[in-house]
ZANUSE-551214 format. One line per 8 residues: for each residue x negated, y negated, z negated of N, C-alpha, C. Coordinates in nm, 4 decimals. Layout:
// residues N
X Y Z X Y Z X Y Z ~ ...
This chain:
// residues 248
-0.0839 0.1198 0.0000 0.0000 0.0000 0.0000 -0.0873 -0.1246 0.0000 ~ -0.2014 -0.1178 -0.0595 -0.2926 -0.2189 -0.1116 -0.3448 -0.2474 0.0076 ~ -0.3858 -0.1058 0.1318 -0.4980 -0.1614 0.2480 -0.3884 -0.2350 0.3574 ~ -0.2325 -0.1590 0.3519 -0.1451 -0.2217 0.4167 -0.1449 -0.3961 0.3702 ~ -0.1510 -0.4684 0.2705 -0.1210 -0.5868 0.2695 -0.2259 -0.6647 0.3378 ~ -0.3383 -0.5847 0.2960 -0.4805 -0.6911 0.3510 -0.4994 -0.6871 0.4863 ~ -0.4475 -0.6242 0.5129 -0.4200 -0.5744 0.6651 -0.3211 -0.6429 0.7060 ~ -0.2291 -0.6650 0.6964 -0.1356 -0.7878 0.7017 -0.2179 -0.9275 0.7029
-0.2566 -0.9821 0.5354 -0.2873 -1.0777 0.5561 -0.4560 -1.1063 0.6480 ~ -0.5322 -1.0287 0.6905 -0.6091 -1.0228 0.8047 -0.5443 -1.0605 0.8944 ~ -0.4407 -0.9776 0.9628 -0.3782 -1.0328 1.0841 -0.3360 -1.1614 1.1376 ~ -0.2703 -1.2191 0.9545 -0.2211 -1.3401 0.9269 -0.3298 -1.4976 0.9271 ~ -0.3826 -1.4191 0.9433 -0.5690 -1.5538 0.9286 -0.5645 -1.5135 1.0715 ~ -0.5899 -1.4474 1.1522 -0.7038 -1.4191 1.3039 -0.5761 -1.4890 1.3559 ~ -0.4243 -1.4654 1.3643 -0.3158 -1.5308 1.4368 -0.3111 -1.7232 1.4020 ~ -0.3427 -1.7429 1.2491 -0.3348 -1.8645 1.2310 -0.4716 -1.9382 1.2741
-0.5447 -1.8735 1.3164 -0.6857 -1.9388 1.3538 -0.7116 -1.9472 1.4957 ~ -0.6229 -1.8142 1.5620 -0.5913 -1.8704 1.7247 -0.4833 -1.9903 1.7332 ~ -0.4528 -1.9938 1.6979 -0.2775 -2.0980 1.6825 -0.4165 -2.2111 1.6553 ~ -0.4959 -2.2629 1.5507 -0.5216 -2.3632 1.4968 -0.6492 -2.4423 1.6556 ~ -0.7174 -2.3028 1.7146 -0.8024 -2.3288 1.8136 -0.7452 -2.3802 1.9240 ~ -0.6274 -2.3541 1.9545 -0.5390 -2.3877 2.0768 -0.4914 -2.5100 2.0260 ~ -0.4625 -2.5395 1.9144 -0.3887 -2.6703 1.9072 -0.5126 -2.7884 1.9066 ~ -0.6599 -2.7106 1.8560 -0.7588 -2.8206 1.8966 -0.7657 -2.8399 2.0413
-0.7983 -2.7859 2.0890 -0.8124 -2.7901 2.2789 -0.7181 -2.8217 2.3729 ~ -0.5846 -2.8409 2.2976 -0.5074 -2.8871 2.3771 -0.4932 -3.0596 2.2863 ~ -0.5414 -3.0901 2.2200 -0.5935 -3.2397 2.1701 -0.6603 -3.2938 2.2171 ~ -0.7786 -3.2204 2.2228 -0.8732 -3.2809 2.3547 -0.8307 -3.3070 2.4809 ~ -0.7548 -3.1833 2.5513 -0.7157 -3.1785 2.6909 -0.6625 -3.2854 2.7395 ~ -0.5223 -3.3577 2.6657 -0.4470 -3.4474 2.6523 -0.5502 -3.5857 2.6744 ~ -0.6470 -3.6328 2.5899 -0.7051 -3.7761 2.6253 -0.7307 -3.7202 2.7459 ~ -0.8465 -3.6195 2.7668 -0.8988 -3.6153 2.8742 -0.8056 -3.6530 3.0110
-0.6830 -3.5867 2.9988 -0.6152 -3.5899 3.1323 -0.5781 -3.8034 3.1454 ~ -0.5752 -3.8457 3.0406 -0.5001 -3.9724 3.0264 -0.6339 -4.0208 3.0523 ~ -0.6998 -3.9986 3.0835 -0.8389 -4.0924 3.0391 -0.8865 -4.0673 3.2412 ~ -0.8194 -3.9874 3.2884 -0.8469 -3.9552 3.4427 -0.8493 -4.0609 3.5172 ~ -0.7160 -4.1422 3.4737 -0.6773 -4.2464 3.5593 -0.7513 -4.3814 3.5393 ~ -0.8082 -4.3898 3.4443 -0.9008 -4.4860 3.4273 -1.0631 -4.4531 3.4837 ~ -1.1234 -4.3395 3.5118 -1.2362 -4.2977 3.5212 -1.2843 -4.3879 3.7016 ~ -1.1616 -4.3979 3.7692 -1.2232 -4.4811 3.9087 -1.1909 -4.6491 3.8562
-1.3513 -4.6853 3.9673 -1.3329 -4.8118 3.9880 -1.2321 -4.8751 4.0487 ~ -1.1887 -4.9632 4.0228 -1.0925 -5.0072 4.1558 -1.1122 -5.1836 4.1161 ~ -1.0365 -5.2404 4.2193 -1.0769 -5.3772 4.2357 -0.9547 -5.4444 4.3166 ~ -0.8863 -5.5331 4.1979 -0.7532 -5.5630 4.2009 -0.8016 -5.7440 4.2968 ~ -0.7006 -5.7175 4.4281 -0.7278 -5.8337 4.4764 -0.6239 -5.9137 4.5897 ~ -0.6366 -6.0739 4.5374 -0.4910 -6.0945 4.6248 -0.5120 -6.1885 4.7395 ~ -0.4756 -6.2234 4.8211 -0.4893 -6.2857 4.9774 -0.3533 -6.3281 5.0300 ~ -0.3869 -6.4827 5.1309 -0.2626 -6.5077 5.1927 -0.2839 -6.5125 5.3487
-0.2004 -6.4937 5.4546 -0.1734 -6.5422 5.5395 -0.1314 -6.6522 5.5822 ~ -0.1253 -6.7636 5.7120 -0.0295 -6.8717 5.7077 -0.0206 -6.9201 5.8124 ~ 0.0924 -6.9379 5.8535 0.1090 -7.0316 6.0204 0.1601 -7.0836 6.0111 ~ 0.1973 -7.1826 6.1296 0.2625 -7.2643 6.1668 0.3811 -7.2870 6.2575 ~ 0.5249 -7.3100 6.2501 0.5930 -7.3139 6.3372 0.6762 -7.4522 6.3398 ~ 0.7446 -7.4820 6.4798 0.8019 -7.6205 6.4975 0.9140 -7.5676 6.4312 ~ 0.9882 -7.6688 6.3983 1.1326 -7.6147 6.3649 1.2319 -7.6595 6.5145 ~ 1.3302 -7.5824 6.4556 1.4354 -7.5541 6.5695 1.5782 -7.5937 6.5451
1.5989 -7.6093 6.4306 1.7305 -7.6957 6.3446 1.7089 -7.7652 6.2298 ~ 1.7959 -7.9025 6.2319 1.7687 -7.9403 6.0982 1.9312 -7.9855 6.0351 ~ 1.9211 -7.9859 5.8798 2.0495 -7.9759 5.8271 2.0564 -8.1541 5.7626 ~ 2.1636 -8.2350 5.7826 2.1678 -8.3786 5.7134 2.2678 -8.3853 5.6613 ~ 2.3015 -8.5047 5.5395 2.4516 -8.5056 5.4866 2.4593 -8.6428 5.5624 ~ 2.5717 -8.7091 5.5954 2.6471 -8.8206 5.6258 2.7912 -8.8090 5.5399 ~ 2.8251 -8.9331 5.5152 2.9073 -8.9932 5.4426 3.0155 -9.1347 5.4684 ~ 3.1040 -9.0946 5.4470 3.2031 -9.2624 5.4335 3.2765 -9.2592 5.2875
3.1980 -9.3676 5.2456 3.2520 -9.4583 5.1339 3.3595 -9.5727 5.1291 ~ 3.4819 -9.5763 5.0959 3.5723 -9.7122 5.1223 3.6271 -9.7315 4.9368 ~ 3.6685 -9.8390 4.9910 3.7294 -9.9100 4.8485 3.8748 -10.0072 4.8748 ~ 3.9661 -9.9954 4.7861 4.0597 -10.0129 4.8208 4.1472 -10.0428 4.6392 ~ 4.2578 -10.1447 4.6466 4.3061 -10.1742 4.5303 4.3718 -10.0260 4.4668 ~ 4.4353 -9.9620 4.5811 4.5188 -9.8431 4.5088 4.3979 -9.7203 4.5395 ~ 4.4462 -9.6104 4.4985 4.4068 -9.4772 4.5316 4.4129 -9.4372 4.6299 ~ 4.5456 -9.4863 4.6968 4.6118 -9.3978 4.8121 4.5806 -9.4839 4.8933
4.5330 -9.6016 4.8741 4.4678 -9.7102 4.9960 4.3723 -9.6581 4.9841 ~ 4.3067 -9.6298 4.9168 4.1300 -9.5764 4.9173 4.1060 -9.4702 5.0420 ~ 4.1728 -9.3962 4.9969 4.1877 -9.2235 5.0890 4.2378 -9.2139 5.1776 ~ 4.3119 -9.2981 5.2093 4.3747 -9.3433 5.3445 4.2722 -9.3976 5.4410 ~ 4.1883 -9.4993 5.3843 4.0914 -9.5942 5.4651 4.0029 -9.4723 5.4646 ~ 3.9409 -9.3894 5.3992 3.8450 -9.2829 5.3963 3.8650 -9.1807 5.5127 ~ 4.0027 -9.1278 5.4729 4.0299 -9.0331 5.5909 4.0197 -9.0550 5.7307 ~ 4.0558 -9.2043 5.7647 4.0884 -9.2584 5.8739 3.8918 -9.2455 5.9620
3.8161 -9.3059 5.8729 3.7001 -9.2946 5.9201 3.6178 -9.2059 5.9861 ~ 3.6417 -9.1173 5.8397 3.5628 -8.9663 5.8443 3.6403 -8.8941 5.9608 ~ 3.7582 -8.9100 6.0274 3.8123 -8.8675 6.1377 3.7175 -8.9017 6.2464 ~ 3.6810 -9.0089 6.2447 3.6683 -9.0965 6.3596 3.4999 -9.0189 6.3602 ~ 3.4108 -9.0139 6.2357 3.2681 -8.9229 6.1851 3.2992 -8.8418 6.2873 ~ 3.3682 -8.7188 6.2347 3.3236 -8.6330 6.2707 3.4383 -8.6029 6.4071 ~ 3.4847 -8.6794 6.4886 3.5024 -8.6875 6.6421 3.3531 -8.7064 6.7247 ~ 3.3136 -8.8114 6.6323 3.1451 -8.8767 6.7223 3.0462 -8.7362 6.7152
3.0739 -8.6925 6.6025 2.9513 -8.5721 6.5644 3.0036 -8.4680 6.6760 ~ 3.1072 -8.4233 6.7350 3.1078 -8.3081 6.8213 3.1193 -8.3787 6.9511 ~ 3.1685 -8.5304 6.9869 3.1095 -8.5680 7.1158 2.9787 -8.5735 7.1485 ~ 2.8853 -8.5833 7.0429 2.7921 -8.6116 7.0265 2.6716 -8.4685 7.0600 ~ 2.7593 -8.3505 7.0950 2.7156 -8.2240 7.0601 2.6753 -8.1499 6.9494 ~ 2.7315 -8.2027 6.8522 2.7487 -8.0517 6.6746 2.8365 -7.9912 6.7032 ~ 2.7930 -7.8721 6.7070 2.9191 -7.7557 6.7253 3.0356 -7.8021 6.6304 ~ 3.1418 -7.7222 6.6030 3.2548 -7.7787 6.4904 3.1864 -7.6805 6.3750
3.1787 -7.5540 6.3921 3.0920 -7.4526 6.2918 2.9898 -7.5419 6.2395 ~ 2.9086 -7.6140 6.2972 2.8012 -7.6736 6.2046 2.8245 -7.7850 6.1361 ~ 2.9673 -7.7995 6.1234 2.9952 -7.9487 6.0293 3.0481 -7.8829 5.9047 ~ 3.0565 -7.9299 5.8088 3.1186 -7.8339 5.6631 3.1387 -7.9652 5.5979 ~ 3.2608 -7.9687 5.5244 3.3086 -8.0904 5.4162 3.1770 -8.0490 5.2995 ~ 3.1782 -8.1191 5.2315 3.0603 -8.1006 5.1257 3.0201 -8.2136 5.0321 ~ 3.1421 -8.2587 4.9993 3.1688 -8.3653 4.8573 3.3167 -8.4325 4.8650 ~ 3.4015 -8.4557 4.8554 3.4811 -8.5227 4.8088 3.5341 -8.5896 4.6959
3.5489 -8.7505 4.7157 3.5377 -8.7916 4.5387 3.6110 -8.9091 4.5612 ~ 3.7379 -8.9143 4.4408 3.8166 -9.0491 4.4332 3.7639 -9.0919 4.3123 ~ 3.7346 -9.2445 4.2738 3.6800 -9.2808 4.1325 3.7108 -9.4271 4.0808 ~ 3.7907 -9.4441 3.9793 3.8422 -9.6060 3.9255 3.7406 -9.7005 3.9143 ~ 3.7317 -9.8171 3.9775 3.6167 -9.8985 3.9334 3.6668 -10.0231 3.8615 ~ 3.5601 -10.0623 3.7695 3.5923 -10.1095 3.6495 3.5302 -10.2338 3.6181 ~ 3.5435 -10.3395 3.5680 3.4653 -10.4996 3.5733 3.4607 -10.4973 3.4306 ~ 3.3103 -10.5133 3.3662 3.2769 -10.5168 3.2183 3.2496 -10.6113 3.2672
3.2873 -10.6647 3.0723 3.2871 -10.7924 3.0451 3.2639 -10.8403 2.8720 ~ 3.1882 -10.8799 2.8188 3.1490 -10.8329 2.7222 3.2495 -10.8777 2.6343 ~ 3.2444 -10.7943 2.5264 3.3655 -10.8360 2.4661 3.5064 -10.8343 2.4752 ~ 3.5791 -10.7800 2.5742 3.6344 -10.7209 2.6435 3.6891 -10.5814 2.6916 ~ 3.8105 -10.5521 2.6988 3.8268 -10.4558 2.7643 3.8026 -10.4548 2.9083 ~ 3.7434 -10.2894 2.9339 3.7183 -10.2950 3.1376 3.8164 -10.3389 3.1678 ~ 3.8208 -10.3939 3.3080 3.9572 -10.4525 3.3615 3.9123 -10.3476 3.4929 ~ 4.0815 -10.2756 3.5507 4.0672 -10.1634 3.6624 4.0630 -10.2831 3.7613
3.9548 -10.2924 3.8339 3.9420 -10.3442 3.9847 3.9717 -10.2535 4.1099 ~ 4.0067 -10.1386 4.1262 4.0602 -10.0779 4.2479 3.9984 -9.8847 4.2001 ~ 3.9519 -9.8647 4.3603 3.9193 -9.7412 4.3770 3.8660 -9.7058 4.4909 ~ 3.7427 -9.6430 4.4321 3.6154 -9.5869 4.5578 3.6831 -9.4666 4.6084 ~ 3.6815 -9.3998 4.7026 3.6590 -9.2595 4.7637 3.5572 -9.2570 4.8426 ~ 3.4940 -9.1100 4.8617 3.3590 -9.0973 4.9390 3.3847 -8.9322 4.9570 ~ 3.3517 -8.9461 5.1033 3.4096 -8.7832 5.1439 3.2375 -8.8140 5.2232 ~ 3.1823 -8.6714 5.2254 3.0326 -8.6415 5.2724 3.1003 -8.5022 5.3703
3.0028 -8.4663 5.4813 2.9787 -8.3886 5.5176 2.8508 -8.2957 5.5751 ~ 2.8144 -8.2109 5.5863 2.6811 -8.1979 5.5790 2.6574 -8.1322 5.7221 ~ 2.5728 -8.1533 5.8163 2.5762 -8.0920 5.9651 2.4323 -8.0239 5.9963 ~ 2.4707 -7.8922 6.0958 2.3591 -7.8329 6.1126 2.3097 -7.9173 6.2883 ~ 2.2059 -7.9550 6.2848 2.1407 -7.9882 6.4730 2.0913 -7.8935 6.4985 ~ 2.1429 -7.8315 6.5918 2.0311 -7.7260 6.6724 1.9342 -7.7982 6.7964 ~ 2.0029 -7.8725 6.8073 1.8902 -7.9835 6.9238 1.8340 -8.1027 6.8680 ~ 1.7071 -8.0532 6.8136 1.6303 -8.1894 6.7643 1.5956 -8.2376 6.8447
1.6370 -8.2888 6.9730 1.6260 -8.4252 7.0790 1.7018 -8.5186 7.0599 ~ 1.8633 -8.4279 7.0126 1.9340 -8.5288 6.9890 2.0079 -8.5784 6.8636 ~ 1.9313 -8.5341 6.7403 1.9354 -8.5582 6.6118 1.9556 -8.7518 6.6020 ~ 1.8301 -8.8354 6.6369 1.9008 -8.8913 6.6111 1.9795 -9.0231 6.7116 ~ 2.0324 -8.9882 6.7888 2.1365 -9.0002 6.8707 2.2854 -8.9508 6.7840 ~ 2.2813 -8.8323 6.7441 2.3814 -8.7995 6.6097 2.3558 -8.8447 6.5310 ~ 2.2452 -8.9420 6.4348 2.3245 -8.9635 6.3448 2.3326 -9.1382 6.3940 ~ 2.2765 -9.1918 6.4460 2.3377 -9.2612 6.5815 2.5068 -9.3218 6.5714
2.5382 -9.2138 6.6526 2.7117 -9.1957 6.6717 2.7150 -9.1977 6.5785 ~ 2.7024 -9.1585 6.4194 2.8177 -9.0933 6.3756 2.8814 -9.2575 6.2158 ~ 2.6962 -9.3452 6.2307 2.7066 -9.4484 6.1657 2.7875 -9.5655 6.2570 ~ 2.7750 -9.5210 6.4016 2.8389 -9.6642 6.4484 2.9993 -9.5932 6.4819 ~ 3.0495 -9.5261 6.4413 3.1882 -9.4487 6.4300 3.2108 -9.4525 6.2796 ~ 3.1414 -9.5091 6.2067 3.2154 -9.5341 6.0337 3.1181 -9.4958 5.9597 ~ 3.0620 -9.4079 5.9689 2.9744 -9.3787 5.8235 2.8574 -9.4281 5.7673 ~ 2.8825 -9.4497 5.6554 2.8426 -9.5624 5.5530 2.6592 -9.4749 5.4979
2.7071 -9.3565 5.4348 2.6071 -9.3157 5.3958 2.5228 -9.2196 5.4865 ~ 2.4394 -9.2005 5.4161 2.3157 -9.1253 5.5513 2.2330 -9.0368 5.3991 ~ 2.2784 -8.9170 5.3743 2.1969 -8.8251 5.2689 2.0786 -8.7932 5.3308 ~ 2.0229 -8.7176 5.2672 1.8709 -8.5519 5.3200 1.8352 -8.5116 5.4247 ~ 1.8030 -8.5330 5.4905 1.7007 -8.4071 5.6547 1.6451 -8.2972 5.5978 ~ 1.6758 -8.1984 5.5944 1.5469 -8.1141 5.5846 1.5581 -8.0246 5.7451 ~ 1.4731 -7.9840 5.7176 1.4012 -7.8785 5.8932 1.4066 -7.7496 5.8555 ~ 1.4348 -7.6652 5.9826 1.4646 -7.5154 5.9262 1.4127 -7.4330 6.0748
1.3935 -7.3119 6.0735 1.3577 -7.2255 6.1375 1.4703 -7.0938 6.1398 ~ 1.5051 -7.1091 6.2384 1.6406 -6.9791 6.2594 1.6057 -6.8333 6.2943 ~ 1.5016 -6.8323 6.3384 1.4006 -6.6997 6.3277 1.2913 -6.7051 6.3245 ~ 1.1917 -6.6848 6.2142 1.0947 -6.6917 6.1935 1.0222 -6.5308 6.1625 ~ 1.0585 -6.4369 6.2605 0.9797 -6.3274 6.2432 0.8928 -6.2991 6.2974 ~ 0.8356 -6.3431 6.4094 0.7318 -6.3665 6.5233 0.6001 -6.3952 6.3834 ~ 0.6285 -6.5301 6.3491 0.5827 -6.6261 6.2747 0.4783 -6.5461 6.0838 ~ 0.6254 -6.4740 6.0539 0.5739 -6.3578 5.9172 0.4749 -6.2633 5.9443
0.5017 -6.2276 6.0644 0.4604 -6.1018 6.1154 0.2727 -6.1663 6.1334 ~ 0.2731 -6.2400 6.2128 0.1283 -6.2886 6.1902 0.0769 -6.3390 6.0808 ~ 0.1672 -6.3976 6.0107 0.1139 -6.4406 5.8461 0.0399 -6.3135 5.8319 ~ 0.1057 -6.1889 5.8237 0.1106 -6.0732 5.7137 -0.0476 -5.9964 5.7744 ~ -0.0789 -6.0050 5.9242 -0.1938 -5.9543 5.9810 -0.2810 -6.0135 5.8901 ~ -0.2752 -6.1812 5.9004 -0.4145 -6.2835 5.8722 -0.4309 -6.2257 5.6982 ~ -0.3331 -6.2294 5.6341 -0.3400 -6.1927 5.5266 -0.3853 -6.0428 5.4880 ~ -0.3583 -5.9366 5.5976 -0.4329 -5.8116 5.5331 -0.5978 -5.8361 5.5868
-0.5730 -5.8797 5.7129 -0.7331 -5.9261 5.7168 -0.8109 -5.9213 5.6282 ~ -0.7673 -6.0891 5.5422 -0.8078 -6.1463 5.4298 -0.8498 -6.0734 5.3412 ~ -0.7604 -5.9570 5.2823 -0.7461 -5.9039 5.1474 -0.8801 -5.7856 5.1830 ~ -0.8608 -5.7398 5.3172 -0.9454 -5.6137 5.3472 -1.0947 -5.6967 5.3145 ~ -1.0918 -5.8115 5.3948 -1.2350 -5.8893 5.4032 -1.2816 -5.8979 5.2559 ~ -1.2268 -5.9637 5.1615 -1.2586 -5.9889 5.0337 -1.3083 -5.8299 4.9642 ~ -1.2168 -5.7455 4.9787 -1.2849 -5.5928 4.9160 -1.3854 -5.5731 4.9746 ~ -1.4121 -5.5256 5.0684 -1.5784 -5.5400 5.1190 -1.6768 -5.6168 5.0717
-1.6745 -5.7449 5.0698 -1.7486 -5.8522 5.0581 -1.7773 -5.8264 4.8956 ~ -1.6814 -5.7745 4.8015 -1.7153 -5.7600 4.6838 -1.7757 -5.6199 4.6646 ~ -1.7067 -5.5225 4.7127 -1.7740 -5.4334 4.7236 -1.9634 -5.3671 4.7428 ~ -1.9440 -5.4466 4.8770 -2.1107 -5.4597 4.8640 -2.1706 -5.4843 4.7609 ~ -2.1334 -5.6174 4.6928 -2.2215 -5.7137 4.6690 -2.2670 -5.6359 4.5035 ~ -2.1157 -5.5589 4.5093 -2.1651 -5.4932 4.3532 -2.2399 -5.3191 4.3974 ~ -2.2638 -5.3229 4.5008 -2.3384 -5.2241 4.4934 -2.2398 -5.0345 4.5448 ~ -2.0944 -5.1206 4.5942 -2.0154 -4.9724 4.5694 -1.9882 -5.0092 4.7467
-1.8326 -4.9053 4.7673 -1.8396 -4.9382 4.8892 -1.6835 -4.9002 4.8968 ~ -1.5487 -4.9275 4.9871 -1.4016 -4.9286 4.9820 -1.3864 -4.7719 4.9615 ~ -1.3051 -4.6856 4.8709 -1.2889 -4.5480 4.9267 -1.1668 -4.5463 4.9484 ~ -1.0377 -4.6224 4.9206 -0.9016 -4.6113 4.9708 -0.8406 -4.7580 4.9444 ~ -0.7108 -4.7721 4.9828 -0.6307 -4.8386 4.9067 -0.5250 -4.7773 4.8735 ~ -0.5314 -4.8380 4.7057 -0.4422 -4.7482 4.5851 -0.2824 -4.8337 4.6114 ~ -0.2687 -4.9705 4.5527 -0.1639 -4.9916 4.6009 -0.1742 -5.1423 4.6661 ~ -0.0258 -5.1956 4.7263 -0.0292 -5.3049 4.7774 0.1055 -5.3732 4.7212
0.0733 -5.5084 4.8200 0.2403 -5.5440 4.7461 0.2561 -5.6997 4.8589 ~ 0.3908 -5.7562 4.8653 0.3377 -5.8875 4.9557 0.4657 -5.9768 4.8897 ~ 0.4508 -6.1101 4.9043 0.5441 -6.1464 4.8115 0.5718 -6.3043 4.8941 ~ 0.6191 -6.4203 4.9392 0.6438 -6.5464 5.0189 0.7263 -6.4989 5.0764 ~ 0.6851 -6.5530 5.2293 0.7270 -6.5696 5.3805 0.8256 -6.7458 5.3870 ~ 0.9171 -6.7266 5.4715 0.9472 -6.8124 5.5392 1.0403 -6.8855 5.4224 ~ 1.0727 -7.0068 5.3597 1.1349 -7.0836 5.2457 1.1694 -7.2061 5.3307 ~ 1.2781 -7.2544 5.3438 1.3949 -7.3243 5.3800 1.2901 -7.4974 5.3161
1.2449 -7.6021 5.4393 1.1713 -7.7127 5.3599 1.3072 -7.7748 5.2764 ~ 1.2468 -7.8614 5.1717 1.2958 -7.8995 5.0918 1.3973 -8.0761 5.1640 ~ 1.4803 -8.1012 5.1039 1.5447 -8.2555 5.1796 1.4495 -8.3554 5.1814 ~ 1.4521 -8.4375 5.2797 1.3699 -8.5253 5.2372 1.4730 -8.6355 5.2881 ~ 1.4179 -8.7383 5.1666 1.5420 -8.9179 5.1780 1.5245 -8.9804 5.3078 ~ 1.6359 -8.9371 5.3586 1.6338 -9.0095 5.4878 1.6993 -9.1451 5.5105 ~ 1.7963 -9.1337 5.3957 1.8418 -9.3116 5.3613 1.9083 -9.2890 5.2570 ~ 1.9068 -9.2814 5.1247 1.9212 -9.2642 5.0421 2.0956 -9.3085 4.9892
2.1653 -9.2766 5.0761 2.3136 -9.3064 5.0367 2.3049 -9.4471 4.9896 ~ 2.2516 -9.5040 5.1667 2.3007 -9.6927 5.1241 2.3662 -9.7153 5.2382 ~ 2.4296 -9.8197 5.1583 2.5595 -9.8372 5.3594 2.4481 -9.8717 5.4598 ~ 2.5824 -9.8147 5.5577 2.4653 -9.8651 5.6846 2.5401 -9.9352 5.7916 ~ 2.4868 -9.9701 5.8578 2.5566 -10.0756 5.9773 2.5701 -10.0586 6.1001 ~ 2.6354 -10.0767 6.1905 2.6000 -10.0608 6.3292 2.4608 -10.0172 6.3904 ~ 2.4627 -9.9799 6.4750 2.3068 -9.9562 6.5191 2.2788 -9.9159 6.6386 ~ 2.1862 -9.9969 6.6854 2.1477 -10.0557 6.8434 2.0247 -9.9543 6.8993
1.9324 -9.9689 6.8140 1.8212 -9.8968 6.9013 1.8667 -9.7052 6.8279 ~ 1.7881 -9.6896 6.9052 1.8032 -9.5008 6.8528 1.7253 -9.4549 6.7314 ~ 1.7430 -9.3933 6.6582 1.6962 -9.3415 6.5445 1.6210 -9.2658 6.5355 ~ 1.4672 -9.2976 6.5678 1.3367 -9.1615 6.5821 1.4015 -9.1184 6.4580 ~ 1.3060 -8.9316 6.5098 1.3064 -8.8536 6.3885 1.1953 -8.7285 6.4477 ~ 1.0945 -8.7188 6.3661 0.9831 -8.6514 6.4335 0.9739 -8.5234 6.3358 ~ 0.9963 -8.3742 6.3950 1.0444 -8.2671 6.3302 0.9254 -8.1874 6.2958 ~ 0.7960 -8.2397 6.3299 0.6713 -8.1287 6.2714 0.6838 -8.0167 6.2397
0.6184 -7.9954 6.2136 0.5860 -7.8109 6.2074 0.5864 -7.7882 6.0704 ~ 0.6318 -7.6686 6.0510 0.6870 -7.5985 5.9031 0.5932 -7.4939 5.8713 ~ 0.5343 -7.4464 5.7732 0.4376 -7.3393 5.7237 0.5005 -7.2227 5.6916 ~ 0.4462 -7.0983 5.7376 0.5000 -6.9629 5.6884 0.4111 -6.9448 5.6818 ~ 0.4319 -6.8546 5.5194 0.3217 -6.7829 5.4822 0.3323 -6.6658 5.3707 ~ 0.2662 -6.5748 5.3989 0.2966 -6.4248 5.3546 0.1750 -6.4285 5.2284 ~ 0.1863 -6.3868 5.1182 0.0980 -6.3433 4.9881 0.1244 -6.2004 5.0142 ~ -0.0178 -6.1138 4.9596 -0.0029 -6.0275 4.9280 -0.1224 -6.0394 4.8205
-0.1132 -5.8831 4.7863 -0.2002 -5.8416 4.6478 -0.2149 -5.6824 4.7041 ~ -0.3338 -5.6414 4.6319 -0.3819 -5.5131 4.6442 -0.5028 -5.4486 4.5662 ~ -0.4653 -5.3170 4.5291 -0.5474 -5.2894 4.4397 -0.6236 -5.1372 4.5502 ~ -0.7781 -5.1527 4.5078 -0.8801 -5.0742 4.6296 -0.9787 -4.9777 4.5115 ~ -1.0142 -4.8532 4.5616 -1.0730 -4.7766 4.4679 -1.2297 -4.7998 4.5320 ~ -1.3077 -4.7870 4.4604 -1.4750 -4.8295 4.5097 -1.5157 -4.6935 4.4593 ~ -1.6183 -4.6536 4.5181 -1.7474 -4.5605 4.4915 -1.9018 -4.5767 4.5349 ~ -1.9274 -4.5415 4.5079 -2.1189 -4.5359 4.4617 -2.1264 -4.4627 4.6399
């Protein structure tokens, strides 16, 4: 009975001492495998592309402002105008699709006086609309017409590009160029040389230019000579980033 137990607990040590060896080596195993992905060089690096294109449409707001003792005189004199706007804007060649309402506003105006209550002096209305040109020849010839047909205010220009994939597409070459050129160039210099690329990524392209004050919503007047407007060229440009493994 006695050699049966020790015999037991023998068994019970050689089983708990394989169990204890495996659980060391698989402790180790574990960094080791985590520690793999760090063991290559690599060389994290980012680059742009960039061109140039004319633009091909540009977007403006125009406006009529009137004033009038009542409300309904206000909006009356308003409507009557902005009719007359946007008749000039499609004789003028704007499609009807490229005109869009894009503010309307009735508002009490008021005479301070110190000491005093405001006293109501009448009522503004101001109806805006905002138009796309697809022919920047005759931009401003439109907006031209559309001030000597009533409208008072003259908002934003900005310039736009209606397809700009020609345009990305070469960004994105100049830019892998770039990124390839720079890994090399570092590569050497530290002594290693490209063995792949691990990952990439690209991030811009083509962004809508921003308005720029083309008359800052002040009345305007009749108008005799034509209205230059010089549409320059717009920048596309592609970012990327990329990460490259090096070896000896």
């Amino acid at each position: 009975m006695t050699s049966l137990f020790r015999a037991a607990a023998v068994g019970a040590l050689i089983l708990a001492g394989s169990a204890g060896a495996s659980g060391v080596a698989m402790a180790q195993t574990v960094p080791a495998t985590a520690d793999a992905a760090f063991r290559a060089t690599t060389l994290n690096l980012s680059a742009y592309g960039e061109t140039r294109q004319a633009p091909d449409m540009a977007t403006i707001t125009l406006g009529v402002t009137t004033e009038a003792p009542s409300a309904a005189e206000a909006m009356r004199l308003n409507a009557d105008r902005m009719t007359g706007v946007i008749a000039s804007l499609k004789k003028a060649g704007v499609d009807p699709r490229d005109i869009q309402t894009s503010g309307l506003n009735l508002n009490p105006q008021y005479l301070y006086v110190e000491n005093q209550p405001p006293k109501l002096t009448g009522y503004q209305a101001s109806n805006t609309v905002t138009i796309v040109a697809r022919d920047l020849k005759k931009l401003g010839s439109v907006v031209d017409a559309s001030v000597n047909s009533g409208a008072t205010n003259v908002g934003g220009i900005s310039f736009g590009i209606e397809d700009s994939g020609a345009s990305e597409d070469k960004a994105r070459l100049d830019a892998v160029k770039a990124v390839q050129a720079k890994a090399n160039l570092y590569a050497q210099s530290l002594g290693y040389r490209v063995a792949r690329l691990v990952t990439f990524s690209e991030s811009g392209g083509y962004a809508p230019q921003p308005p720029v004050v083309y008359a800052s919503f002040a009345r305007a007047e009749k108008m005799d000579a034509s209205t230059p407007v010089e549409a320059g060229q717009l920048k596309v440009r592609i970012d990327v980033s990329a990460t490259f493994e090096l070896v000896k």
